[in-house]
C-alpha positions in Angstrom: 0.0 0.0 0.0 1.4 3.4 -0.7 2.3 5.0 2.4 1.1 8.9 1.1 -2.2 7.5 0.3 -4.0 8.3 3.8 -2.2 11.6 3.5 -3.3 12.2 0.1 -6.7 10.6 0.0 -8.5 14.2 2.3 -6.9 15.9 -0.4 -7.6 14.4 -3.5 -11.2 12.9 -2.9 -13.0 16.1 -3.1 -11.0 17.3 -6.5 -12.1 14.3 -8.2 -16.1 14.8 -6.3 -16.2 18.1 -7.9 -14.7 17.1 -11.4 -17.3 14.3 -11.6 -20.1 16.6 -10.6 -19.3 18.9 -13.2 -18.1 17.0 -16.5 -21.0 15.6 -18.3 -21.0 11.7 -17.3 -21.0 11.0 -21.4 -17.5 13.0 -21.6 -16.4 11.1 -18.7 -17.3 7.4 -19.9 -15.6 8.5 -23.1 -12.7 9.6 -21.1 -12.3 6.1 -19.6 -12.9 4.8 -23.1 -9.6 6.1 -24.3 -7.9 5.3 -21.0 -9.3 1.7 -21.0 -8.2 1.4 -24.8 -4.7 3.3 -24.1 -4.2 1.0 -21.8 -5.1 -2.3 -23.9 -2.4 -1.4 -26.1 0.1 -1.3 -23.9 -0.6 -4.4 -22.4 -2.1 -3.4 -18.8 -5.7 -3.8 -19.9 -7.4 -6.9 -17.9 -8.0 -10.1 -20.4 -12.2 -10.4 -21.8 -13.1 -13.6 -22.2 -14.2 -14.7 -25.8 -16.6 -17.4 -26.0 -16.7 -19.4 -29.6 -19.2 -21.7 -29.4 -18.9 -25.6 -30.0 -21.2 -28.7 -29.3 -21.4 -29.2 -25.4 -20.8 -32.8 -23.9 -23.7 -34.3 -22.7 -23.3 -33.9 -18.8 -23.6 -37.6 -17.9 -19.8 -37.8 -19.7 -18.5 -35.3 -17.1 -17.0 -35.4 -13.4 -18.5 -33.4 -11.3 -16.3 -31.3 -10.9 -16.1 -30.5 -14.7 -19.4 -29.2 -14.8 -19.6 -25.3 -15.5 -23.1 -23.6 -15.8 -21.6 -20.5 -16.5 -21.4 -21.5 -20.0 -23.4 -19.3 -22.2 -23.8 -21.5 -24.6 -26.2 -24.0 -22.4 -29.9 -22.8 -23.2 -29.0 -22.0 -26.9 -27.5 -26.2 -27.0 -30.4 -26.8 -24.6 -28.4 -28.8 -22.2 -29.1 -26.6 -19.3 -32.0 -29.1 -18.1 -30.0 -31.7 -17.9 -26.9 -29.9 -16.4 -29.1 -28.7 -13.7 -31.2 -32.0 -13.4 -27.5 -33.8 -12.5 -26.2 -30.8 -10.1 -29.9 -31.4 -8.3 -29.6 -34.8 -7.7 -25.9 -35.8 -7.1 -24.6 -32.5 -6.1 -26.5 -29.5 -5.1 -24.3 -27.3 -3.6 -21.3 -27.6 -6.4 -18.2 -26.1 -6.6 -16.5 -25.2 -9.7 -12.8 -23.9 -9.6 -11.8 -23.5 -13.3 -14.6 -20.9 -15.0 -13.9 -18.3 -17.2 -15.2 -16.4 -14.5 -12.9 -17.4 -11.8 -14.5 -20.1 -9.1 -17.9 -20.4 -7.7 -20.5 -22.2 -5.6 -23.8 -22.7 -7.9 -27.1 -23.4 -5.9 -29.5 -25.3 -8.0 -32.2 -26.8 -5.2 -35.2 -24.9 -4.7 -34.8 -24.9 -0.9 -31.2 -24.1 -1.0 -31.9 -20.6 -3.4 -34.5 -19.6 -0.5 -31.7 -19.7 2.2 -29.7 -18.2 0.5 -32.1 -15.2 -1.2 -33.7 -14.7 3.0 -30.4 -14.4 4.7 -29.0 -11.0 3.4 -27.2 -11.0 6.8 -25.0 -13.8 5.3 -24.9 -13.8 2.2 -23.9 -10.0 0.2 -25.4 -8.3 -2.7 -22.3 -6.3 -3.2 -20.7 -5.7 -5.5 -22.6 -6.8 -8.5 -24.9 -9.7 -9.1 -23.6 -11.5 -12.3 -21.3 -14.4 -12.1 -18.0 -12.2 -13.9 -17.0 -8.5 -13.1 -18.4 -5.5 -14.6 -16.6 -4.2 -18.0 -13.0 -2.4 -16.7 -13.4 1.4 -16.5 -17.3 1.3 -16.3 -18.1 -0.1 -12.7 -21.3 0.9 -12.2 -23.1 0.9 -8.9 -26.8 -0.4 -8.7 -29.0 -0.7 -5.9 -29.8 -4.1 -6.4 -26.4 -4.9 -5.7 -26.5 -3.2 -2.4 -26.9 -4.3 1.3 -29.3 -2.7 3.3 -29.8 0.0 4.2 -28.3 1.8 1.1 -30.2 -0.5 -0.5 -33.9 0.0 1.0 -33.4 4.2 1.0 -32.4 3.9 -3.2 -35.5 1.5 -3.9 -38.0 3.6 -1.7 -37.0 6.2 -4.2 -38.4 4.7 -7.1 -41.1 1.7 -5.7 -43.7 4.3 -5.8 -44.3 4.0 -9.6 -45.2 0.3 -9.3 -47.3 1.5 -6.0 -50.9 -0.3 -6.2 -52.5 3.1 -7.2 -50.3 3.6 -10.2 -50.5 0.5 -11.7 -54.3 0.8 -11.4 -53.6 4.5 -13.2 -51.6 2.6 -16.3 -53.5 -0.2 -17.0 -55.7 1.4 -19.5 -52.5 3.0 -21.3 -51.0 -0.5 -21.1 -54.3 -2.3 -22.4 -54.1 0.6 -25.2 -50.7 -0.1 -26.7 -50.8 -3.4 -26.2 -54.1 -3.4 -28.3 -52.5 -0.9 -31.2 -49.3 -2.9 -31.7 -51.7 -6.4 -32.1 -53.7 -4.8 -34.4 -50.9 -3.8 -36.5 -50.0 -7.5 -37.1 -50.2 -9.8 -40.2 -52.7 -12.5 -40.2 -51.4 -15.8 -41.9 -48.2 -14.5 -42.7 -44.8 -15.1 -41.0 -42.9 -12.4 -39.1 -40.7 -12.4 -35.6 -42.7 -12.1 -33.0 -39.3 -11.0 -30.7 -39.1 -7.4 -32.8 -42.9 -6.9 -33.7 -44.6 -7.7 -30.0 -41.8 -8.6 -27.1 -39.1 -5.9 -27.8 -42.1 -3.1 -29.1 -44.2 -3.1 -25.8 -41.4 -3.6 -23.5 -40.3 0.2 -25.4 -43.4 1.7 -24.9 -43.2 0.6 -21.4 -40.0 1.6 -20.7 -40.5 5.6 -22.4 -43.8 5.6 -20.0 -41.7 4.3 -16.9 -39.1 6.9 -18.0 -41.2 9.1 -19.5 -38.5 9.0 -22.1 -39.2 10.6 -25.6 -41.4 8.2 -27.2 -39.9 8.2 -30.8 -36.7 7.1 -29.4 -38.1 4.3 -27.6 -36.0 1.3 -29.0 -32.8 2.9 -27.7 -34.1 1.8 -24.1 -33.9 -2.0 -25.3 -31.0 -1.9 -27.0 -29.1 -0.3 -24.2 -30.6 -3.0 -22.1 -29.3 -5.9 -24.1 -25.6 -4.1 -24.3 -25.5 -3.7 -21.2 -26.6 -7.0 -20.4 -24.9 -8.6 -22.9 -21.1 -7.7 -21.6 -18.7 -11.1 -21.9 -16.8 -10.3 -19.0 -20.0 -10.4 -17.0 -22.2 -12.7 -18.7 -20.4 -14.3 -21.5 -22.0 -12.1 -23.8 -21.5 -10.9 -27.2 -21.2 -7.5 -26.4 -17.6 -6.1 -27.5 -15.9 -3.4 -25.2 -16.2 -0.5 -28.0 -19.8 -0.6 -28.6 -20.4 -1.1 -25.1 -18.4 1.9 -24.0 -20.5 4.0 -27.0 -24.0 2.8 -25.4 -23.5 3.9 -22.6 -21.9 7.5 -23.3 -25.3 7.7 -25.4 -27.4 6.3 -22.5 -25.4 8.8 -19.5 -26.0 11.8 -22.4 -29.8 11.0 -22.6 -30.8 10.3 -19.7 -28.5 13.1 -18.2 -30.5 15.5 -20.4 -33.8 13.6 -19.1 -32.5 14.4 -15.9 -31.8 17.9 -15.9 -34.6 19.0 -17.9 -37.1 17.5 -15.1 -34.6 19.0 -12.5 -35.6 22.4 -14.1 -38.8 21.7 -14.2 -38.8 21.2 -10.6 -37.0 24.3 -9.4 -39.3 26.4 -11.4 -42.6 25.0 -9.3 -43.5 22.5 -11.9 -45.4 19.6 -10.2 -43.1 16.6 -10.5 -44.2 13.5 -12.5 -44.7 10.1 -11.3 -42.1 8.8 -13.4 -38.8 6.7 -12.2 -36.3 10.1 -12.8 -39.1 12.6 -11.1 -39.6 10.0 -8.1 -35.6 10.5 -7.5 -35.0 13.9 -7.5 -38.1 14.0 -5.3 -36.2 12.1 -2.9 -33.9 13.8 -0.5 -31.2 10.8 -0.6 -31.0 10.4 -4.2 -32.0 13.7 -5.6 -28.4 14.3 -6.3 -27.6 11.2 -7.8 -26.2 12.7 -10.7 -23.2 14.2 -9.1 -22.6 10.6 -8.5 -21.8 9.5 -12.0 -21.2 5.3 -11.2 -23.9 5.6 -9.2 -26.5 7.7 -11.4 -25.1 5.0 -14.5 -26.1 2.1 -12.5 -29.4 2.7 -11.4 -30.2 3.7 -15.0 -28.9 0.7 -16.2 -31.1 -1.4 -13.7 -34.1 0.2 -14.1 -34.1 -0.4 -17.8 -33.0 -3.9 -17.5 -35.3 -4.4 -15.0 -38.4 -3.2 -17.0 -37.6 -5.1 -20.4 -35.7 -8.5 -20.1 -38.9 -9.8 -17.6 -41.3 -9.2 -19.3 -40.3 -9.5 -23.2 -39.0 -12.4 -22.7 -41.8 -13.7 -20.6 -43.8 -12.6 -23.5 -42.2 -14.4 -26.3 -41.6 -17.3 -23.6 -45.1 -17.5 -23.3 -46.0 -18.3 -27.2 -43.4 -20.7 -27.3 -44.5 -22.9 -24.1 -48.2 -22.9 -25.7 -46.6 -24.6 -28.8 -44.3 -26.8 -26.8 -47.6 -27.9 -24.9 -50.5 -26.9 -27.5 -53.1 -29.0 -25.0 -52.6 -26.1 -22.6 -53.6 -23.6 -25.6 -56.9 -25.6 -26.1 -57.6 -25.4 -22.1 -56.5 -21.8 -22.3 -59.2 -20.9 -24.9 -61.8 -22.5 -23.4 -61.3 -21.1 -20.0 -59.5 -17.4 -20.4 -59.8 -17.0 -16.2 -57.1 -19.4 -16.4 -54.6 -16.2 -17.6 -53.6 -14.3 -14.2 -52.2 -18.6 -13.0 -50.4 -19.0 -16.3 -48.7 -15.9 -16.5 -47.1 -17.1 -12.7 -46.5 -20.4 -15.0 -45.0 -18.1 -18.1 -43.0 -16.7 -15.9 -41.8 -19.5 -13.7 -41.0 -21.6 -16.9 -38.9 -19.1 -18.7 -37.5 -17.6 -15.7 -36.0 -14.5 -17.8 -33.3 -13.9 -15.7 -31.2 -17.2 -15.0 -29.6 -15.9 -11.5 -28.6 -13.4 -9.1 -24.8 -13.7 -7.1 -23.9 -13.1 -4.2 -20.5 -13.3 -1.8 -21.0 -15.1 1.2 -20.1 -13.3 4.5 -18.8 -15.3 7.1 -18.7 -19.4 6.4 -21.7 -21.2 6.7 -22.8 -24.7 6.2 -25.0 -25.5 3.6 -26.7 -29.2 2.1 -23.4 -30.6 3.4 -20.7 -28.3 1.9 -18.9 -25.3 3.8 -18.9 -22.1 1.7 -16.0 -19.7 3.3 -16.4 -16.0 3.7 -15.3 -14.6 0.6 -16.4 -17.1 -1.9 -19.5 -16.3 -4.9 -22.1 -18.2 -4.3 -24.9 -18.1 -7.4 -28.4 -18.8 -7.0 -29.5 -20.6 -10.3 -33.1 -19.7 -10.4 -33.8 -21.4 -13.8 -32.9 -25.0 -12.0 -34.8 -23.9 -8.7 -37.9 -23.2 -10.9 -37.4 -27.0 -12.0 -37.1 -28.8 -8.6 -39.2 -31.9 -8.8 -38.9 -31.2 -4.9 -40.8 -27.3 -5.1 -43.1 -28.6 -7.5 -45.4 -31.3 -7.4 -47.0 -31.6 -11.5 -43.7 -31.7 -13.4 -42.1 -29.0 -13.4 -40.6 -28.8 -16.8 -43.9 -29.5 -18.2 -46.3 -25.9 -18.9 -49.6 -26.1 -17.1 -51.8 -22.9 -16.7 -53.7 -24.2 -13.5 -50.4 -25.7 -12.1 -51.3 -25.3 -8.1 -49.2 -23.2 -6.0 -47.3 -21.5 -8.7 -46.7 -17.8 -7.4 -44.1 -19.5 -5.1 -41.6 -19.7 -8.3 -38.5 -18.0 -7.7 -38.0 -15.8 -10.9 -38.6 -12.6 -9.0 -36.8 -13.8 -5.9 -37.0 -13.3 -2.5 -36.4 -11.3 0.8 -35.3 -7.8 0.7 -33.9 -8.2 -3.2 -37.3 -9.2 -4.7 -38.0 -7.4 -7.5 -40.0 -4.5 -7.6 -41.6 -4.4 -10.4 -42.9 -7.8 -10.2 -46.5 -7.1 -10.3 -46.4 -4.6 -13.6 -44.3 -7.4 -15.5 -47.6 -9.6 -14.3 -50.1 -7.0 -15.1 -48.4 -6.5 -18.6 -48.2 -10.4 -19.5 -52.1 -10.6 -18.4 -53.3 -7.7 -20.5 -51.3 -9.3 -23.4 -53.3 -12.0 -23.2 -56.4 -11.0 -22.7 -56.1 -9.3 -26.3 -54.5 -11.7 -28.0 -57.2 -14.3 -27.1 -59.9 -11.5 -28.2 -57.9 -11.4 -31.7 -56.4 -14.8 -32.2 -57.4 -18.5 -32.6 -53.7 -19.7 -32.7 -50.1 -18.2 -33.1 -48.0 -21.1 -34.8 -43.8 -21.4 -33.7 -42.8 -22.1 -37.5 -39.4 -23.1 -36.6 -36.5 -23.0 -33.4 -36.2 -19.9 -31.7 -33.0 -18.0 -31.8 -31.7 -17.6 -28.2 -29.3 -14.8 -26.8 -26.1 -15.8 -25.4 -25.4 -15.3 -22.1 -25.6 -17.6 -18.8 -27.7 -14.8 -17.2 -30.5 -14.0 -19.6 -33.0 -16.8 -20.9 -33.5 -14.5 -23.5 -34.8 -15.2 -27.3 -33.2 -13.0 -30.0 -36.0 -13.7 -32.9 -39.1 -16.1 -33.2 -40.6 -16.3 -36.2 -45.1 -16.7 -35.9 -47.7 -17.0 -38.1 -51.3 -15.8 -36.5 -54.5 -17.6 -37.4 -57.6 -14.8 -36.9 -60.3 -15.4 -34.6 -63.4 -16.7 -35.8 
């Protein structure tokens, strides 16, 4: 450690507090552009993985100790059942040294996950919640990867926009959109589902959450997916420049967003109910932006939050209803049945394959000792197939299944997500309109899947709608 540094740090601290509060947060990411990519070519840069893809072994040919769920190339091979199936049974609590990601425990029993997502006293948030680090140069902080109580002050910022009362408030604009963007589709005619339904009402959403400029929507979901989509984090496809130029857009917009509404505010302007408006209304994060990490992260999760959910949940949905067309028929017959199978949408996709966290102290769990120190990953999309949780099968689709709100794709204790019940109001108004429109929306052929061993994502998914008689 440098001996000056506790000399220097009283000093130096509130220079670089004032700098960041005054350059514009899109000048500074491009600042630690250059400096990341000066750096790279000298050789100090840290190493990104890169991830080629090639056929998977079939997991009863591996040791145990050979088997790594962190590849991203699982759900596209669709091995991941199987992987997690074998981790269930033999070894739930596994330890893998040798990942791209460097070593960690995965979780994969239903049980286990709960422990593990209750005890925040034991297990941390901090400092990010995917299985690899954060691009170099942009470590963003989120809240979701906070410990209370920095993390309950930042989310009672912004829970009030998914408070009872609003959601009541949007679901008419919801039931609107989601109405136009149907009735703008071809009947008996292939198209991709992913780009025409998932990714275009997950926009709209997003601009009303934000209230963003709605002609610029689709920048909110592609921001989403490059941020999510980083290989260092997630194994991603994401490379480093167009990450870096995302998110100088994103910080530039949003900053704008931000300070127009601030404005707004200072002249006497009753605030909105929006997600920036709820922040500067708050006396703990109102200057957030002189916090540029911070201000980027929250952005970053809020977005994320409020499109990979629920458009993949919506494509997910389709594709189940083929996989199991019997549940289609039932659907039809009974629509009442919607509000239990969007909990079974949304516990048989489980968007978000995940969350991390970094144990505190050891502790003993299902027979293995996890030190202090080590990353511990909860593998939702195996807890959500626990023959143990579940008593019908869980990796078949049923609409009625019994007991199905207890899946674990929003998790659980003080992380739960927040918007949990607008992601459930927007997947039931979907379908209340599509059954008012269509008989039958035909998968013509596979799916195309995003990489990454964090989102159960679909990048296209080509339909053909049958009208309803």
């Amino acid at each position: 450690m440098n001996p000056l540094k506790p000399l220097l740090e009283p000093v130096i601290q509130p220079v670089l507090n004032k700098a960041t509060a005054i350059i514009p947060i899109h000048w500074q990411i491009k600042g630690a552009h250059a400096f990341q990519h000066a750096k790279n070519r000298v050789g100090r840069g840290r190493p990104v993985p890169t991830f080629k893809e090639v056929p998977l072994p079939e997991v009863s040919t591996l040791a145990l100790q050979d088997i790594d769920l962190s590849n991203p190339f699982l759900y596209r091979q669709g091995l991941w059942h199987s992987y997690f199936k074998r981790l269930r049974d033999e070894c739930p609590v596994h330890y893998q040294k040798h990942s791209p990601f460097g070593p960690f425990w995965s979780i994969t029993r239903y049980e286990d996950i709960l422990f593990v997502d209750t005890h925040h006293d034991l297990f941390s948030a901090e400092p990010i919640i995917s299985i690899g680090p954060q691009p170099e140069g942009l470590e963003i902080e989120t809240f979701i990867a906070m410990d209370p109580p920095k993390h309950d002050v930042q989310r009672q910022a912004v829970q009030g926009v998914v408070a009872p009362k609003n959601l009541a408030q949007m679901e008419a604009l919801i039931r609107s959109r989601t109405a136009d963007v149907l009735d703008q589709l071809p009947i008996d005619e292939p198209f991709d589902w992913v780009q025409k339904v998932s990714i275009e009402l997950t926009s709209r959403m997003l601009a009303t959450l934000f209230d963003f400029p709605f002609d610029q929507r689709h920048k909110l979901a592609y921001w989403s997916d490059v941020a999510a989509g980083a290989p260092e984090s997630t194994g991603g496809n994401a490379n480093t420049d167009e990450f870096f130029r995302a998110a100088a857009d994103m910080a530039k917009q949003m900053s704008l967003l931000w300070r127009e509404k601030e404005a707004r505010k200072a002249a006497g302007e009753e605030p909105g109910f929006d997600l920036i408006s709820l922040l500067l209304a708050n006396d703990d994060t109102r200057d957030m932006i002189n916090r540029p990490m911070e201000f980027m992260g929250n952005m970053v999760l809020l977005i994320i939050g409020g499109n990979d959910t629920t458009r993949n949940s919506m494509t997910g949905g389709v594709f189940a209803l083929n996989q199991f067309p019997d549940e289609f028929t039932k659907l039809r017959k009974n629509p009442g049945l919607i509000p239990n199978m969007v909990s079974e949408i949304i516990r048989w996709q489980t968007p978000l394959a995940y969350m991390r966290r970094v144990a505190k102290q050891d502790v003993a769990l299902n027979g293995q000792t996890i030190k202090k120190g080590d990353k511990v990953v909860m593998w939702y999309a195996s807890g959500n197939r626990d023959e143990r949780a579940f008593e019908q099968d869980p990796d078949q689709f049923i609409i009625d299944r019994k007991n199905v709100r207890k899946h674990l794709s929003f998790g659980f204790g003080v992380h739960r997500c927040m918007g949990n019940r607008l992601a459930e109001m927007q997947l039931r108004i979907l379908w209340e309109e599509i059954l008012k429109r269509f008989d039958h929306i035909e998968v013509l052929d596979e799916p195309g899947y995003v990489q990454s061993n964090f989102v159960r994502g679909y990048s296209t998914m080509n339909v053909k709608l049958s009208a309803r008689h």
